[in-house]
N, C-alpha and C positions, 0 to 999 in steps of 0.2 A: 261482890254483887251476886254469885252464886246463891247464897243464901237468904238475899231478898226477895220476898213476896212478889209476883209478877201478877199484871191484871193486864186482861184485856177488854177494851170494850170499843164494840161497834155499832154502829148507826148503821139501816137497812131502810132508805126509804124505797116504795114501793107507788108507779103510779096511780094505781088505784085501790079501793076497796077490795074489790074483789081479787084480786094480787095478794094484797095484804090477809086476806081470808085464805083464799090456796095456801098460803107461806103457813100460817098456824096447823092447819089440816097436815101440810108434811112435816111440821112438828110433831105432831101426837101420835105420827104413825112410823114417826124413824126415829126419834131423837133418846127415846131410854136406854137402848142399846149403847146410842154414842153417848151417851153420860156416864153408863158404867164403864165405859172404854175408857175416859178421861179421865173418872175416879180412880182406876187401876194407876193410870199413868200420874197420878199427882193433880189433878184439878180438887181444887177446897170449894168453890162456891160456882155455881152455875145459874143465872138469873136470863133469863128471856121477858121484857117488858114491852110495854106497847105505851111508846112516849104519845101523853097528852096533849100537852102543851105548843102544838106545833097545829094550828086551825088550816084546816084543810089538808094536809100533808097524811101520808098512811107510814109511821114509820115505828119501827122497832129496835129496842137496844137490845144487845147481850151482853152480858156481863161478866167474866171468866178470873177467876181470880186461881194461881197456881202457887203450887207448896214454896217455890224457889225455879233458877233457869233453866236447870237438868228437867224440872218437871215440864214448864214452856214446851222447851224441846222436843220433848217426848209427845207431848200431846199436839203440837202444830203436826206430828207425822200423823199422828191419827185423825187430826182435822184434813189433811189434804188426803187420806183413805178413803175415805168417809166422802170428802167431796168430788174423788175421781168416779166411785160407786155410784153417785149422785145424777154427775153429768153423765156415764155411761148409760143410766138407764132411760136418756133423753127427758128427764122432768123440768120444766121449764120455768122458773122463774123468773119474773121481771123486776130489777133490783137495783139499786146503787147501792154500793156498799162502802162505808167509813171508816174499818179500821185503826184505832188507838192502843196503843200497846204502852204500857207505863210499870215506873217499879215503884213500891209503897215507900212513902218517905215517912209521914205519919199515921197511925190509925187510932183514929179518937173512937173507938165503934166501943 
């Protein structure tokens, strides 16, 4: 399993629009840093989407796909860095958050 492709992907609903607009705004003003962080540590694909399909709901996937489990690991340390940093500096999000963590069984891409 070590050398199977690790993906994660979460669901971020948010009550409202404008939640959902703060959430994008502290993406473009934090999030490069933490993707070359990731990339160091093994992340191969980083996607942030804003699901359509869900009428009236405000909600967003992420998409994380890593090299293998060493790389997982490495980068969940930098994911809870990065979100101690987050909450320290009191920025407040209003969130549910879905977590899916999966290993690739086939990839027809």
């Amino acid at each position: 399993m070590n050398d199977a492709v690790i993906t994660s992907y979460t669901l971020i609903d948010f009550p409202t629009e404008s939640d959902l607009t703060a959430f994008f705004v502290f993406v473009e003003q934090n999030y490069d840093q933490l993707a070359r962080d990731l990339r160091d540590n093994g992340m191969l694909k980083f996607y942030i989407t804003r699901v359509f399909n869900k009428d009236g709901k405000f909600t967003v996937g992420n998409w994380l796909e890593y090299k293998n489990q060493d790389s997982y690991v490495a980068c969940d340390q930098v994911w809870k860095t990065f979100m101690a940093e987050v909450y320290s500096r009191n920025t407040s999000v209003t969130a549910k958050i879905a977590p899916h963590r999966g290993i690739v069984q086939y990839d027809y891409s």
